[in-house]
Structures are given as structure tokens and as C-alpha cells.
N, C-alpha and C positions, 0 to 999 in steps of 0.2 A: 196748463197752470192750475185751472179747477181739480186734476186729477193730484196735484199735487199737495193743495190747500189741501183736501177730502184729508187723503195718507195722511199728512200730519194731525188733522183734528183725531184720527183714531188710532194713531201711535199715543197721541198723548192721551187719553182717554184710557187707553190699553197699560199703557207701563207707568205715567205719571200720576197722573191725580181723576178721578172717575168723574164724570161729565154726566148730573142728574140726569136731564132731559133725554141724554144722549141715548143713556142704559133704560131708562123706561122706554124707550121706541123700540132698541135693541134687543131687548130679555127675550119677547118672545118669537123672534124668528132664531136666538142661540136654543130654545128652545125647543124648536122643529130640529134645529140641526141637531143636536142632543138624539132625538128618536130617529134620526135619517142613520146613524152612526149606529145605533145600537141595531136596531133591525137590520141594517148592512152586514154587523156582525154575525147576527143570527142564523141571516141565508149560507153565511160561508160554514156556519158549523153546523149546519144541518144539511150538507150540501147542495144546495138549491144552487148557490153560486159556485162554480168551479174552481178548485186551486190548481194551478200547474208547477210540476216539478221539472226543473234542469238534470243534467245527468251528471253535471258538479257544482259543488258546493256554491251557494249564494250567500252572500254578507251584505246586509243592508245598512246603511247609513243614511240616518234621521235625525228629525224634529219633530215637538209636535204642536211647534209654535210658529206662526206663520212670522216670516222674514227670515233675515240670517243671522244664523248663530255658526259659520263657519264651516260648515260641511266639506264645501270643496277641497281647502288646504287639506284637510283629514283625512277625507278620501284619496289625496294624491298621495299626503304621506304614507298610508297604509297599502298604497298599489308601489308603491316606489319599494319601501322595505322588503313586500314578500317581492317585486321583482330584481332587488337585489339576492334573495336568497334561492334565486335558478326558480322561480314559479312564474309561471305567465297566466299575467290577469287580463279580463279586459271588464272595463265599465262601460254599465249600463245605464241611461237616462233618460226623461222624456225629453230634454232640447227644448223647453220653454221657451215660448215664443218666434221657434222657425220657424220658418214656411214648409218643411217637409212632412209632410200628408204620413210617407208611409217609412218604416224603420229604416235607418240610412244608418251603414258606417263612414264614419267621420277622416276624412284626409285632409290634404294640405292645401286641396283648392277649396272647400269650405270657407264657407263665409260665416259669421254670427248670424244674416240673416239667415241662412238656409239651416243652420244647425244650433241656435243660443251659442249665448259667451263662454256661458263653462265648458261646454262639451271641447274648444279650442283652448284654455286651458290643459286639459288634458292631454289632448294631441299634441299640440308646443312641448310637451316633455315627455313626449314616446308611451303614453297609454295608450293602447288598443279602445276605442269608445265607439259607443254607437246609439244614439237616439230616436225615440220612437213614443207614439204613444203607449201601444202593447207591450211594456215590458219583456212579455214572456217570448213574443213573437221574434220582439228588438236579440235578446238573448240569443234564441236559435239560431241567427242569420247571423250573428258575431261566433260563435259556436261553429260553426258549417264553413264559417269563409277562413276561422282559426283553431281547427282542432287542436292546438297545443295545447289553449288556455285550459287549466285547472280549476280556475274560479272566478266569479263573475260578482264583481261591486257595485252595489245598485247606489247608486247616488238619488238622495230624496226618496227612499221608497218605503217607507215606514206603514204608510198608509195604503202601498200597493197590495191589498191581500190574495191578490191572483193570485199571485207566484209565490211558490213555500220556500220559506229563508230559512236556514242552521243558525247565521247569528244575527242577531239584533246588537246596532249601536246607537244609542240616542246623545245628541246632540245639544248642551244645555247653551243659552245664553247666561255667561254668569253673572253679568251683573243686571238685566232684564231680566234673567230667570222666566218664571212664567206669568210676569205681566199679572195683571186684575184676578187673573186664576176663572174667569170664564172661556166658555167656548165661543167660538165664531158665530156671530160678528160683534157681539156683547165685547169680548177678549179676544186675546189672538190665540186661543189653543186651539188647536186641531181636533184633540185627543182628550178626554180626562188625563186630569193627574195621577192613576190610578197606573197608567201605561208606563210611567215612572219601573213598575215594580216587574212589567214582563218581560224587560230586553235583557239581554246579556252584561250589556255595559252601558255606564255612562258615564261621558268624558263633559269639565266641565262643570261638574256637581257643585253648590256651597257645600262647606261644611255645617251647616243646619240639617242640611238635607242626610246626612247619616242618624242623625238624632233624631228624625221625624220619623212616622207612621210608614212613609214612602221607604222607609230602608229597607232594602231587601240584603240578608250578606249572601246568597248566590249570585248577588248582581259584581262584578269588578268597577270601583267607581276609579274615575284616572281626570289628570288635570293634564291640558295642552302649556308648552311654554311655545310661544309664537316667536320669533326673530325674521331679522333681515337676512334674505342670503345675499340681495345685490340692489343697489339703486342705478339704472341703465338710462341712458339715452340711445335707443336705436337709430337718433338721427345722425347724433354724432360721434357713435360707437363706441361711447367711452360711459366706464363706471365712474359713481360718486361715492365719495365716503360720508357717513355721517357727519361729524367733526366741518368736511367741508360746506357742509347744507349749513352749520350750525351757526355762522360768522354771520355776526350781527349787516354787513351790507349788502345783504342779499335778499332778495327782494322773490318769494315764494308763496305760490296758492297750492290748495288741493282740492279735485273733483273726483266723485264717484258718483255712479249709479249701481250702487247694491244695497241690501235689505236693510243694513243698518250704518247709516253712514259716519253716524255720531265714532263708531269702533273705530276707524279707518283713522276720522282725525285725532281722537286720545292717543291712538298708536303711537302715530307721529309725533303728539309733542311730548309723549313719555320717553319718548327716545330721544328728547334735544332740539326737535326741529320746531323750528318757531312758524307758525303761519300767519302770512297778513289776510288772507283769505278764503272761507273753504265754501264748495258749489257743492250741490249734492243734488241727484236725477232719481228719476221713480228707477227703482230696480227693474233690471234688463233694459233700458234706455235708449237708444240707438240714436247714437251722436249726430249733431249738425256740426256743420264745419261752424256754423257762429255761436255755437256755445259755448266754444272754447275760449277763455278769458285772453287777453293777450298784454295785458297790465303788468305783466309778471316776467320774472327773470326764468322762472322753472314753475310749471304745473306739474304736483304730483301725484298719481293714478297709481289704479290696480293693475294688475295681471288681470283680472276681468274688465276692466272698464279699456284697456291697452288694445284688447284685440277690436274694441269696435274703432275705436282711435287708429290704428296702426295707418290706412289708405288715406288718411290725410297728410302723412307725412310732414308733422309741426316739430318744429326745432327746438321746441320750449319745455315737451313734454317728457318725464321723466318715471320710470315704471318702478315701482317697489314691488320687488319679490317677495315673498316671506315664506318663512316654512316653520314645520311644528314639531315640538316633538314630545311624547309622552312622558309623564313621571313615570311610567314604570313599562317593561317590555311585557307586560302580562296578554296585553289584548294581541300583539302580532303571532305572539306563543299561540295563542287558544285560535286563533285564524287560523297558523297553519297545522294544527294541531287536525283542524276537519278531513283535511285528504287524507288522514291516517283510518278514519272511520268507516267500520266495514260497509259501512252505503255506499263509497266511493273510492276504495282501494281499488287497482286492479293490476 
């Protein structure tokens, strides 16, 4: 409860309204982190610290704003396209908050605990994935066990500087954007906003953001349009339609535990669905059977909040899909456009 009170005093501090006392305690430890960042930087380009390269192509997909700004949908969607077009991917991640010590590829008897939520995400829809602290290490051993794969999606790896990437994708929240515009723990950025101008792409952008200093035009900037693919009940194996959720004598809550839960429930009622209720858990959460409301005709969840749910087997529960899709096919172009590049032709 405490961990949850804290997270809200510094969400709202971060993206609402600035918390005097807060920021004066704050400033100078965002300020260590400030020189921890840039000295980090310095050993990699002067090589002190090591980068390692794959022997195909890496695409990383970021933020540099702590919580979610949606990565995973993005990442599916962009493994899902080039594995429509005969490329075989597999993703890379650390599995936040598993218990596996050491790089594990991810199957069907995985748990969330042994592997995080997303990384079953992934698998649930036929991505090769494999989680690890070492990136570079995690990669090899997806590498080695699947010599097909082509190219390797690092999910959350912006920050990874080990491992050398061809493309950078950054990750905006659009209407958070980048919160207070300080670094951690003052704000929620990871990164200066400076980092804005070194990726390949970014998906997400205001349109402010073209007219500002941060415009970069080698940058491709792209906007996500989010949709429903399916509202399921795997209890009782049957799909729901909108329209049907939408009848005023139905009696619905919704629960998450992900980074920003406020997104989750705007989805919903932009789309029709009325709630009399919504719960929301520290991101990566790992359910109790009594947290789950029982008040209600249908609870509505994630695909990430589903798989930690699924071993309860609750009649009530109701999983929204969603998937994305770009305004323009610029970024899946320039993705697969890297196996052409004489580094990795063969």
C-alpha cells in the first residue's frame, strides 16, 4: 500500500503539478544521476566499457521516460509484420522481475514469475523471446538455439549501451510526453531530452515537437493508431463486441497493473465502454486471488495483466487485445531494409 501511495505522490509530482518541498529534496540526487549518465557515456566512447556486436541486425525499442508509454504492442507489431514478410525475429528482454538468474528462452511452461509478463505476451503469439539480464549474452543463446533469426528486437533497450544497435526507436507517451522535463528522481526521464534527436525514429511525437529545437528531419517521426483486435473470455470461450459491453445494464470494472493505468482506462471509455469501477496495481504486480473485485458482471484487463490472472481461472474476467498500427509503413521499410546492408548480407 505504502509502495503504492509513494508511486502516486511522484507520478503526480512528475507529469501533474511540481511538488516544492518534493523537488528541493529531489534536485540533487537527479543531479548525481545527471553525471552517473554522462561519465557512463564517456567510458563507452572511449572504450573503457565494452560494446558487443550480433552478427545480425539489432533494433531497439525505447523510452526514456520511466513507466509505459507502450512499447510492448510496438514491439509485437513490428515482429509480427517483418514475420509476415518470411523474416524471422526473435526478441530480446531483461524479464523484469523474474526469478531467472541466468538468460532463459521463454516457452509455454513459463510462468510470469520465472520470466515477467511481457516476455508471455510475446510467446502467446509465436515470438521467439528470451530474457536475461545480459542482453548481449541473452541474444547469443536465442542466436545459437535459432539460427534462422535475421534480426534481434530488444524491447526496453535504449539504455542498453553494451550491445551496438543499427536502429534506434523511441517511444513517446503523448499525452505525458516527457512529464516535468527533469531527470530521475526530480522527473521521470531517464535520458536528457537531447536523446530526442539521436534515434532513428519516433513514434508518438506531438506535433510541437516538429517545430522545436529537438526536430531532427533525419529522424522519421510516426503516430501509433491503437484498436481492439478481440474482447475474450477464456473462461467461457467466447468473444465480446463492443456495442455488447456498451448496454447501459451491465454492470463492469477494469484492473491493471501496468505503467500507466490512467491510458488503459481512457481507451475504454473512448471506445463506448462505461466503467463503474477501475483498480489499478504497481506495474509488474503479481496478482492475489483477493484482489480481484467480484462486484461486477465482467473485469476488464490486459494481455499483460491476463497472463498473471490466467491460474485463477475467474469467470468474470475479460481480456482486451489491442494492436497498432503506424501512419505510415516508413519504419517496417527502413527495418527490413538493414539485412540488405553490406554488414549483414550473405
Amino acid at each position: 500500500m505504502f509502495k503504492r501511495y509513494l508511486s502516486k505522490v511522484f507520478e503526480d509530482h512528475w507529469y501533474k503539478k511540481n511538488n516544492l518541498f518534493l523537488g528541493l529534496v529531489l534536485l540533487p540526487f537527479s543531479l548525481i544521476y545527471s553525471l552517473i549518465i554522462f561519465f557512463r557515456l564517456k567510458l563507452y566512447d572511449y572504450r573503457v566499457l565494452k560494446k558487443y556486436k550480433l552478427p545480425v541486425p539489432v533494433v531497439v525499442v525505447g523510452n526514456i521516460t520511466v513507466g509505459g508509454t507502450g512499447k510492448t504492442p510496438i514491439t509485437k507489431h513490428i515482429a509480427e509484420q517483418l514475420m509476415k514478410s518470411g523474416i524471422s525475429v526473435g526478441v530480446v528482454m531483461r524479464g523484469y522481475k523474474s526469478e531467472r538468474a541466468k538468460s532463459t528462452i521463454v516457452n509455454n511452461s513459463h510462468t510470469s514469475i520465472d520470466v515477467g509478463d511481457e516476455a508471455l505476451i510475446y510467446r502467446n503469439s509465436k515470438i521467439i523471446v528470451a530474457v536475461g539480464k545480459n542482453r548481449y549474452v541473452t541474444a547469443k543463446l536465442l542466436l545459437k538455439e535459432y539460427p534462422d533469426i535475421k534480426l534481434i528486437i530488444l524491447d526496453d533497450g535504449l539504455q542498453h549501451y553494451k550491445l551496438i544497435r543499427d536502429y534506434e526507436i523511441l517511444i513517446l507517451d503523448k499525452y505525458r510526453f516527457l512529464g516535468n522535463n527533469f531527470l530521475i528522481p526530480m522527473g521521470p526521464m531517464r535520458e536528457t531530452k537531447n536523446r530526442l534527436k539521436m534515434v532513428d525514429a519516433v513514434v508518438n511525437h506531438r506535433d510541437n515537437l516538429v517545430n522545436s529545437t529537438l526536430y531532427n528531419n533525419k529522424i522519421i517521426y510516426l503516430d501509433q493508431n491503437i484498436y481492439v483486435k478481440k474482447i475474450f473470455s477464456h473462461y467461457l470461450k467466447k468473444e465480446f463486441t463492443i456495442p455488447e459491453l456498451s448496454e447501459e445494464n451491465i454492470n463492469l470494472g477494469a484492473l491493471c497493473a501496468i505503467g500507466n493505468p490512467d491510458q488503459f482506462f481512457s481507451f475504454l471509455t473512448n471506445i463506448g465502454i462505461k466503467l463503474k469501477g477501475k483498480y489499478s496495481f504497481l506495474d509488474h504486480y503479481q496478482y492475489k486471488y483477493h484482489d480481484i473485485p467480484t462486484n461486477y458482471d465482467y473485469i476488464l484487463v490486459t494481455e499483460k495483466d491476463y497472463v498473471k490472472l490466467v491460474n485463477f481461472d475467474l469467470k468474470n474476467i475479460l481480456v482486451v487485445y489491442i494492436d497498432c498500427k503506424f501512419n505510415d509503413n516508413v519504419l517496417i521499410e527502413q527495418v527490413m531494409a538493414l539485412l540488405n546492408s553490406d554488414s549483414y548480407r550473405k
